[in-house]
C-alpha positions in Angstrom: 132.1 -46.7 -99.7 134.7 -44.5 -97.9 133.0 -45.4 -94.5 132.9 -48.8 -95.3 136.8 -49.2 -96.6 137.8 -47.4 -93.1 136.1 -49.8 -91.2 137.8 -52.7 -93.4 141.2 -51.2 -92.9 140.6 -51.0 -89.5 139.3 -54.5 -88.3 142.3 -55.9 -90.6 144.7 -53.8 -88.3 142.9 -55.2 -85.4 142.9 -58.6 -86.7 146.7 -58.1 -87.3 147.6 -56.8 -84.1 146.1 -59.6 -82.6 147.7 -62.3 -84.6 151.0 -60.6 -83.7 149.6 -61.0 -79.8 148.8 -65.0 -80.7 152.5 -64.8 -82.6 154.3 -63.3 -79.6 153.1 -66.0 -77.6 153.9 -68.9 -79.3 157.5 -67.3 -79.8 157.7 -67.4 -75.6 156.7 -70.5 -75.6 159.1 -71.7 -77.6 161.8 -70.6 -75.6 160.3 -72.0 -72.1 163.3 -74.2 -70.7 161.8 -77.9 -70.3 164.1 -79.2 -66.6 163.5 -82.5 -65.3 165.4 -85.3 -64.2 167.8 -86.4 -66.6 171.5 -86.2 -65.4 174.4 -86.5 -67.7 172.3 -85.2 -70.7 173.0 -81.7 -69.6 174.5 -79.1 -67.2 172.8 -76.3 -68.3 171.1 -73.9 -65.6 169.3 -70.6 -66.7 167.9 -67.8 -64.6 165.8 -65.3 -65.8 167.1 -61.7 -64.6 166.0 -57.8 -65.5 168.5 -55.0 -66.0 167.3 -51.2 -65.8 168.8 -48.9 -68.4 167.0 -45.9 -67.9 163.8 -45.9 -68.1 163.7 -49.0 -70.1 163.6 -52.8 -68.2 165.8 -55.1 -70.5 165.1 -58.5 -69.7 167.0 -61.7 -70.1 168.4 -64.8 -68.9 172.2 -65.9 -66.7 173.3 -69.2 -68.4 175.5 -71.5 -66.4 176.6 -74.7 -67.5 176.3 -76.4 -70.7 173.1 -77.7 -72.4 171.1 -77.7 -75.7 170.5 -73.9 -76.9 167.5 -72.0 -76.7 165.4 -70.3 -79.8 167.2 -67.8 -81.6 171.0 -68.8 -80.5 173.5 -70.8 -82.5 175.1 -71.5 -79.1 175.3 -71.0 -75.8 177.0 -67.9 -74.3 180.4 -69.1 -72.1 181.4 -67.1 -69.1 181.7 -63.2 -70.2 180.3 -63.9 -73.0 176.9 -61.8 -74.0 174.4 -62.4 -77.0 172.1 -59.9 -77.5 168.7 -58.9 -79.3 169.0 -56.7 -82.1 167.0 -54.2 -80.6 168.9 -54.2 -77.2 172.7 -54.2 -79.9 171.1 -50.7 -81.2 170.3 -49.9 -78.2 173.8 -50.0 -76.8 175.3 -48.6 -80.1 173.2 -45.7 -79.3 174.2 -45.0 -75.5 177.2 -46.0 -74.9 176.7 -45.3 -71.3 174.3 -48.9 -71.6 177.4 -50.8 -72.1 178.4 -50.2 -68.2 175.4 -52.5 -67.4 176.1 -55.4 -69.4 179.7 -56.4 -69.4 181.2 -59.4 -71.7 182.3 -59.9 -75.1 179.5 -59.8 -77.5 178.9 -63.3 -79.8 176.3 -63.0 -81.4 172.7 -61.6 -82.2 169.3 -63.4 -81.1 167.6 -64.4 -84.0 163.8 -63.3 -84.6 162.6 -66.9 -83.2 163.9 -66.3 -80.3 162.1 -63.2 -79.5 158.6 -62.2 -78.2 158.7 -59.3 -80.9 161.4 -57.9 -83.3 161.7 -55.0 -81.3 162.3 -56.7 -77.3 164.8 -56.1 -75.3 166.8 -59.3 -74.5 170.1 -60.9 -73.5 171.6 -64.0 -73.1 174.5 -63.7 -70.6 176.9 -66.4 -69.4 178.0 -66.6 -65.7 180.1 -68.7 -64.0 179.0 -71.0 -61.5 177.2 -74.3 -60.3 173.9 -75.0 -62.2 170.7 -74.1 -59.7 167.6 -76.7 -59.4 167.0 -79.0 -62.3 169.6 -79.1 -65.5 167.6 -78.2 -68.5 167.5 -80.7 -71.0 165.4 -78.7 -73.7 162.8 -75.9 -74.8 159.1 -75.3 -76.0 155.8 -77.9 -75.6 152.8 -76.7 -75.6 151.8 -72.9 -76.8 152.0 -70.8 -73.8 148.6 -70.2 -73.1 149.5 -68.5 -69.3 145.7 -66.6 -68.1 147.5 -63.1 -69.0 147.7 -64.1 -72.5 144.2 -65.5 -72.8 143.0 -62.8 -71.1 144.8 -60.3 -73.5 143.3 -62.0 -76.4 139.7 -62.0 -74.8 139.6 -58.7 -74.0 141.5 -56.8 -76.8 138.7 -58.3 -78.9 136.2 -57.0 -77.0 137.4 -53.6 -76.7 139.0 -53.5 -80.3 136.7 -55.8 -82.7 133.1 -55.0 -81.4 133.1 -50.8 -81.6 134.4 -51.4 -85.3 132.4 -54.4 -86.1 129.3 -52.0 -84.6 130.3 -49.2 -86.8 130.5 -51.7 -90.2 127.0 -52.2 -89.5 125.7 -48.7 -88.5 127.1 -47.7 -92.1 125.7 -49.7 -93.7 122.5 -48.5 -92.8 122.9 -45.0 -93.6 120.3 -43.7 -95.7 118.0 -46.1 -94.4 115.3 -43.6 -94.3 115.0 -42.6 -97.9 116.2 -46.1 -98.3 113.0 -47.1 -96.5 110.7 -45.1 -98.8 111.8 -46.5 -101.8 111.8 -49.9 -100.9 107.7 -49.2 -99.6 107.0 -47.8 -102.9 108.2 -50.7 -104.8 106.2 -52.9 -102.4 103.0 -51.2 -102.8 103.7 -51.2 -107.2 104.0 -54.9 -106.3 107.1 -56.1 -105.7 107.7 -58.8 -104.0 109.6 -59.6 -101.3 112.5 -61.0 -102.8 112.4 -58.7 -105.1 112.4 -55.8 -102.3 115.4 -57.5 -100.5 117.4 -57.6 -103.7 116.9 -54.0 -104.2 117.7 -53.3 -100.9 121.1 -55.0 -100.7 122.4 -54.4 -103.9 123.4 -50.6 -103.4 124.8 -51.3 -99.7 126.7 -54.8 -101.0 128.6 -52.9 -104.2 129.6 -50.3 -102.0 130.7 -52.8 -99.4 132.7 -54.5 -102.3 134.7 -51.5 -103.6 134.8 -50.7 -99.7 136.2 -53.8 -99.0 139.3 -53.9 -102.3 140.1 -49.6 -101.0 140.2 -51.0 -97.5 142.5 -54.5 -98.1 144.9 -52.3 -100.9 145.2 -49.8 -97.9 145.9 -52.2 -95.2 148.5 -53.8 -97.5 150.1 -50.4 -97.8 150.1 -49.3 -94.4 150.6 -52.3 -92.5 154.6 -52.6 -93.1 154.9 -48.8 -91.7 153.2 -49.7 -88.6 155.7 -49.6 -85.7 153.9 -48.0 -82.9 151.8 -51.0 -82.7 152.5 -55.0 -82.8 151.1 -56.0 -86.5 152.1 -59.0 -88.5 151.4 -59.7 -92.3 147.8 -61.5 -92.5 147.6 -64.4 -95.3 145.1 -63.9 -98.1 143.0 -66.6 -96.1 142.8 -64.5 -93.2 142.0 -61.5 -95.0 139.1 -63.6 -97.2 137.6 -64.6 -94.0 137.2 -61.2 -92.4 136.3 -59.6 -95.7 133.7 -62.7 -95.8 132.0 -61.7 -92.0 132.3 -58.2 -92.9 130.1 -58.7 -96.0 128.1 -61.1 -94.1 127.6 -58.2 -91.7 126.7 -55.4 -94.4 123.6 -57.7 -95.9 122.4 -58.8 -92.7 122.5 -54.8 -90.9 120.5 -54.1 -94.4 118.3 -57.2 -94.8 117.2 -56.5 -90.8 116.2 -53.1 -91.7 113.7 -53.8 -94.2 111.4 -56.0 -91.8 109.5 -52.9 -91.7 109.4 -52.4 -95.0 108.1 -55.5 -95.7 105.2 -55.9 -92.9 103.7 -53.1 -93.8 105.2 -50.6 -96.2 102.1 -48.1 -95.5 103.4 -47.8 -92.5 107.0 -47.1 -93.7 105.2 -44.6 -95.9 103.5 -42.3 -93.8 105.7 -42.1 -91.0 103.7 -44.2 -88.5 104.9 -45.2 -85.1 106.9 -48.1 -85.1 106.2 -51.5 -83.2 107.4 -52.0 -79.7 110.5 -53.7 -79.7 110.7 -57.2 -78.6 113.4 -57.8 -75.3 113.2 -61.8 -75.6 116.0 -61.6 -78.5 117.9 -59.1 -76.9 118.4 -60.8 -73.9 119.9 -63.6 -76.2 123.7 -62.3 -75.7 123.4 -61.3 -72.2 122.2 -65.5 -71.8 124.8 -66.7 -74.1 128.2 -64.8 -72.3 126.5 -65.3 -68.8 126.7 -69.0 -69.5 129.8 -69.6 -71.2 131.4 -67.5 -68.7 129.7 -69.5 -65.5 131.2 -72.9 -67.3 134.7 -71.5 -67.2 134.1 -70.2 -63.8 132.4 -73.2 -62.3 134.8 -75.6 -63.4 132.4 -77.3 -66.2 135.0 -76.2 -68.4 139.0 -76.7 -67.4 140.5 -77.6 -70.5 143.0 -74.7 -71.3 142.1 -74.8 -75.0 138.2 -74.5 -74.4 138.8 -72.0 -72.1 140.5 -70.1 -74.8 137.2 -70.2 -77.1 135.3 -69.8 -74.1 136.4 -66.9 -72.2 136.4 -64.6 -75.6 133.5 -65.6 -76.6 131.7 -64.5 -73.4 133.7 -61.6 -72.8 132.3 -60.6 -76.5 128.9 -62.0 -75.8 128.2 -59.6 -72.7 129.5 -56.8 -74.2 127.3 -57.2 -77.5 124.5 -57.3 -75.1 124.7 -53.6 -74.7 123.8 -53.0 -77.9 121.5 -55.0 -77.9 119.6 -54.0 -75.1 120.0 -50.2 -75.6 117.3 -49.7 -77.9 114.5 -51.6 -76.0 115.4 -49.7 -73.0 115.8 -46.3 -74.5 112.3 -46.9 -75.6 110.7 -48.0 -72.6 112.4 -45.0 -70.8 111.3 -42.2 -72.6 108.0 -43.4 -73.4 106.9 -42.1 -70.3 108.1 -38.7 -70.3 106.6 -35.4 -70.4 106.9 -31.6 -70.7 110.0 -30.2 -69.8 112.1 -27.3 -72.2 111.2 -26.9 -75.6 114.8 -28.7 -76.6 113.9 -31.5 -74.0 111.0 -32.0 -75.4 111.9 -32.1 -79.1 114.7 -34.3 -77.9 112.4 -37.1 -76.3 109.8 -36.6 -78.7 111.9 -37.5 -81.7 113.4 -40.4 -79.5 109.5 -41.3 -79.0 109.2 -41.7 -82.5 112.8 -43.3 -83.5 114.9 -44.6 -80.4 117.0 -47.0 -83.2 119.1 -44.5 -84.6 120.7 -42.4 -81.4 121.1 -45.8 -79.9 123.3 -47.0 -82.9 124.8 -43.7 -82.4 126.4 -44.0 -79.3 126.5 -48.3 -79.0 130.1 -48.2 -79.9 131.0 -46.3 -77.5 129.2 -47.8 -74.8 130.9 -51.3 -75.6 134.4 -49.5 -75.6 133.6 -48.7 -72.4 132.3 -52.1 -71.0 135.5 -53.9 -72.9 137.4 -51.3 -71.2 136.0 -51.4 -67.5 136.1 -55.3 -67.7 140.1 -55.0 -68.6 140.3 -53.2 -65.4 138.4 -54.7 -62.7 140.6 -58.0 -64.1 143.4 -56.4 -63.6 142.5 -54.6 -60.3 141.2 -58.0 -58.6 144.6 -59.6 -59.9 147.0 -56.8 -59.2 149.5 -58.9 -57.3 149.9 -61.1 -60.5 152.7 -59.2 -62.8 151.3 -60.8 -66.0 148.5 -59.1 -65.4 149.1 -55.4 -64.7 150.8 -55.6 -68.4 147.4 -55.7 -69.5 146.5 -52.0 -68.2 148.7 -49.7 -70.2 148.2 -51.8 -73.9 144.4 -52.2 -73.4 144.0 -48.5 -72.0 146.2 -47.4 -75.1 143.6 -50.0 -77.2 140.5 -48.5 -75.9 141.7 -44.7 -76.1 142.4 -45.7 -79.9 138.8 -47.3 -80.3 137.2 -44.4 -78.9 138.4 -42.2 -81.1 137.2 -44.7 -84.0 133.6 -44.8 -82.6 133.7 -41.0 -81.5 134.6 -40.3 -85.6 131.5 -43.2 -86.0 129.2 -41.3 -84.1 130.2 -37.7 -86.0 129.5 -40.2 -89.4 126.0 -41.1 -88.4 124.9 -37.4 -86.9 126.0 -36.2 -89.7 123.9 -38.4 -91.6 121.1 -38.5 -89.6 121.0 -34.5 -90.0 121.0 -34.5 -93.5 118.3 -37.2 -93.5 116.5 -34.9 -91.3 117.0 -31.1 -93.2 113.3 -30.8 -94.4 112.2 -31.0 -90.6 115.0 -29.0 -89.3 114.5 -26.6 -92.1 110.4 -26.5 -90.5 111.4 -26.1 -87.5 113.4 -22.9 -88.2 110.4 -21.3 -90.5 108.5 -21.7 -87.8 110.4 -19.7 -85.7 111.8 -22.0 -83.0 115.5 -21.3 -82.1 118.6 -22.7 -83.3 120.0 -22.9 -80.0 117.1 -25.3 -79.1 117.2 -27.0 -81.9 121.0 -27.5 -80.8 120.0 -28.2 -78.0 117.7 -31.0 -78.9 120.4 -32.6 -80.4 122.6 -32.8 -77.6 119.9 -34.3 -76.0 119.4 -37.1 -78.0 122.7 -37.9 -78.2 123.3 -37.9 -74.3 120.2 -39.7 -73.1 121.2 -42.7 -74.8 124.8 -42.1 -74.1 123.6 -41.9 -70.2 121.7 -45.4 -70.1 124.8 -47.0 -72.6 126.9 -45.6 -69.9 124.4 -47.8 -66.9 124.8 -50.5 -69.2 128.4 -50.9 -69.9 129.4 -50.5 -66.6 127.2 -53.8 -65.7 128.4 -55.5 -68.2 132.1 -54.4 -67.7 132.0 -55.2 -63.8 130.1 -58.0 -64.1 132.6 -59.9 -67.3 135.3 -58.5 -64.8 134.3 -59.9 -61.6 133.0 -63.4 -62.8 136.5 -64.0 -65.2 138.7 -62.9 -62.1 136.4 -65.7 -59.8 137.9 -68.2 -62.1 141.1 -67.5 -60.8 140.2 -67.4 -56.9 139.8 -63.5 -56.7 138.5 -61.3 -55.1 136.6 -58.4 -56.9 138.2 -55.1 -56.9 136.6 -52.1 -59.0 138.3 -49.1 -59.6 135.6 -46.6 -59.5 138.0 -44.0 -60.1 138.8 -45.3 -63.3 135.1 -46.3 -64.3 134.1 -42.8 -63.8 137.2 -41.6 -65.9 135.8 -43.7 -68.9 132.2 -43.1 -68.3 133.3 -39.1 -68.2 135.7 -39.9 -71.4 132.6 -41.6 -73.7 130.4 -38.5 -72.3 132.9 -36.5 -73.5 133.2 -37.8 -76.7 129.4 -37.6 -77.6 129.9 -33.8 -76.4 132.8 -33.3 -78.9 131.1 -35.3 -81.8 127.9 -33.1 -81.5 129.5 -29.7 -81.3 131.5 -31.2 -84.8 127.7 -31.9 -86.9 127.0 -28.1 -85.8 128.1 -26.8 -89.0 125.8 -29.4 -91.1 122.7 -28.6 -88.2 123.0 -24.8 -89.1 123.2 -25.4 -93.0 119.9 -27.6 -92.5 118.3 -25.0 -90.9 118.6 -22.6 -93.8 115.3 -21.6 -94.8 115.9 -20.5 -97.9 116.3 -24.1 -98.9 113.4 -25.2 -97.6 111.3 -25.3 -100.8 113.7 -27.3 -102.9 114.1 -30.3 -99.9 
């Protein structure tokens, strides 16, 4: 329940931020000066111009002339005159030495409409002078929907939404194992199997419930505090609607996991091998963003507002197909292997048996770092585009924060999965073997996976990278140096999450427990 309210708390901050993203740009938009041809309606001439104070760029515009006013002014600022955000008055409240860069009697604040975010830095200062190029005659049209902003949104929701959307599910499918055994023995006293699937979702769905009220109460209480981030309030509509996919997301993770059950509970019941996994679903996402993404970069689709459905959807799309993929290949590629250490070969014989649960162990991650590595090939194939290189600092900010959330994921499941696991840990100690190999082991069945997500998500993050940045007549530019970083970053987290279940492997191991397990 605590798991699950986290994860609600934390998609609804994600949903916010990006709402305040989709806010921001509307708020630009707004303020776009509309110049054509239409003299004697107006005189007004505006230049957009940057002022360092510090190390902080305050941006703004020169007026000249006289016109209709923008967003956020009552009027427009004469000659020596100054109107200022409210961040940039405190600002120059603060340090006083800031006044030597703006000179000009200050008449007025810019009102919230008139900014891309309460707290941006922005003036209005007028000039004297003859009015440059094309009078403006108004502001706003169309939402500005500029590549950086699309973009933005595209990829923030792969890197931010998918790890957390990946965790909801992997909860929800804790215990599964003594989960699993239940649900066979009710199918063998003959229970059918509607009967089965209401069993098995009605534990998961109450907890996802009081999950979902601990994890909306604590967003609401949160939310107004946040600062360091860009968050606006969500309506209740918005909120129903992810609580809706969440729970949507919790019944389906739990309803998919008792296939087995179902097709043959004996099986379930005595531990058997499972079936070989089928790849033709898997490939399913991979199809779907490949597609979506060669419309947009084709030219099949050049409408600005499909391209904003499309280009997120395929960004998301590729990146889900690493989770999606991981298992089957996990369990192609150790079915073939042989001999090796003992803690080698407990590791590969235990991924033999179950290559499922280490895979949803370290998916997160892996699409952190293909949302992640996509960001920055973008951005490195477009680096002489300014709206662009914005994206670097916020999304590598975004993606530091979402590792963290699937590295504390990962440390959930382990967890989990160890005290699943205690009776056969608790063996393996009786019988002698080691609990540095036993360690060991683990380590190992973290970091196999972790090595072929890692294979994965940089094909997937290159690839979404390359074919968006084609759309835009570019050429592909991969920064190794910073692939390697994240691949070395998601290596490191699995490393830091195993050394943390320690504590709960060495209590499993105690033998003297092993009689009551």
């Amino acid at each position: 329940m605590l798991a699950i309210a986290a994860c609600v708390g934390l998609v609804l901050v994600a949903v916010s931020a990006l709402a305040a993203l989709w806010d921001s740009s509307a708020r630009q938009a707004a303020r776009q000066p509309l110049v054509g041809e239409q003299s004697g309606v107006s005189s007004l001439g505006l230049t957009d111009t940057s002022v360092l104070v510090g190390d902080l760029v305050v941006s703004g515009r020169w007026v000249t002339g006289d016109g209709p006013a923008p967003p956020g002014l009552t009027r427009l600022p004469g000659p020596g005159e100054l109107v200022v955000s409210p961040a940039l008055a405190r600002l120059l409240s603060d340090e006083p030495a800031a006044l030597a860069r703006f000179s000009g009697a200050r008449i007025g604040v810019i009102t919230p409409d008139g900014l891309a975010a309460d707290g941006e830095l922005y003036f209005y200062q007028g000039v004297a002078g003859p009015t440059s190029g094309g009078a403006v005659h108004g502001f706003g049209g169309a939402r500005l929907l500029e590549p950086g902003s699309v973009l933005a949104i595209a990829l923030i929701t792969a890197v931010l939404l998918a790890p957390l959307l990946l965790f909801t599910a992997g909860v929800a499918r804790l215990g599964v194992i003594g989960r699993d055994h239940l649900l066979a023995t009710l199918r063998l006293l003959g229970a059918d199997s509607g009967q089965v699937r209401q069993v098995a979702v009605a534990e998961p769905l109450l907890g996802a419930v009081l999950g979902l009220v601990l994890g909306i109460a604590a967003f609401a209480a949160v939310v107004p505090d946040l600062r360091w981030i860009a968050v606006v309030p969500l309506p209740w509509s918005v909120i129903a609607a992810a609580s809706a996919v969440l729970v949507a997301l919790v019944v389906g993770a739990v309803l998919a996991g008792t296939r087995g059950v179902l097709t043959e509970p004996l099986g379930v019941v005595r531990q058997a091998t499972p079936v070989r996994r089928q790849l033709w679903w898997r490939l399913v996402p991979l199809v779907a963003g490949a597609a979506q993404l060669g419309a947009v970069t084709t030219g099949l689709a050049t409408d600005i507002l499909l391209i904003v459905l499309i280009v997120p959807a395929g960004v998301l799309c590729l990146v889900l197909a690493v989770p999606a993929l991981l298992p089957w290949l996990v369990e192609r590629f150790v079915a073939g292997l042989r001999g090796g250490p003992p803690s080698w070969h407990l590791a590969v014989r235990r991924l033999q048996f179950d290559t499922a649960t280490p895979s949803r162990v370290v998916s997160g991650i892996a699409v952190v770092l293909a949302g992640a590595i996509a960001v920055r090939t973008l951005t490195s194939s477009l680096a002489g585009r300014g709206q662009f290189r914005e994206l670097d600092t916020a999304v590598a900010l975004l993606a530091a924060f979402t590792l963290v959330v699937a590295g504390t994921s990962l440390l959930v499941l382990v967890v989990h999965h160890l005290v699943e696991r205690e009776r056969a840990v608790a063996a393996l100690s009786a019988t002698g073997v080691p609990g540095r190999v036993v360690a060991l082991s683990l380590l190992w069945q973290n970091l196999l996976p972790m090595g072929i997500g890692v294979v994965l998500a940089d094909l997937a993050g290159v690839g979404a990278g390359a074919v968006v940045a084609h759309r835009f007549d570019a050429p592909t530019a991969v920064d190794w140096a910073f692939v390697g970083a994240v691949d070395g970053a998601g290596v490191g987290v699995v490393l830091v999450a195993t050394a943390l279940s320690l504590p709960v492997l060495r209590a499993s191991a105690d033998v003297r427990g092993l009689r009551d397990r």
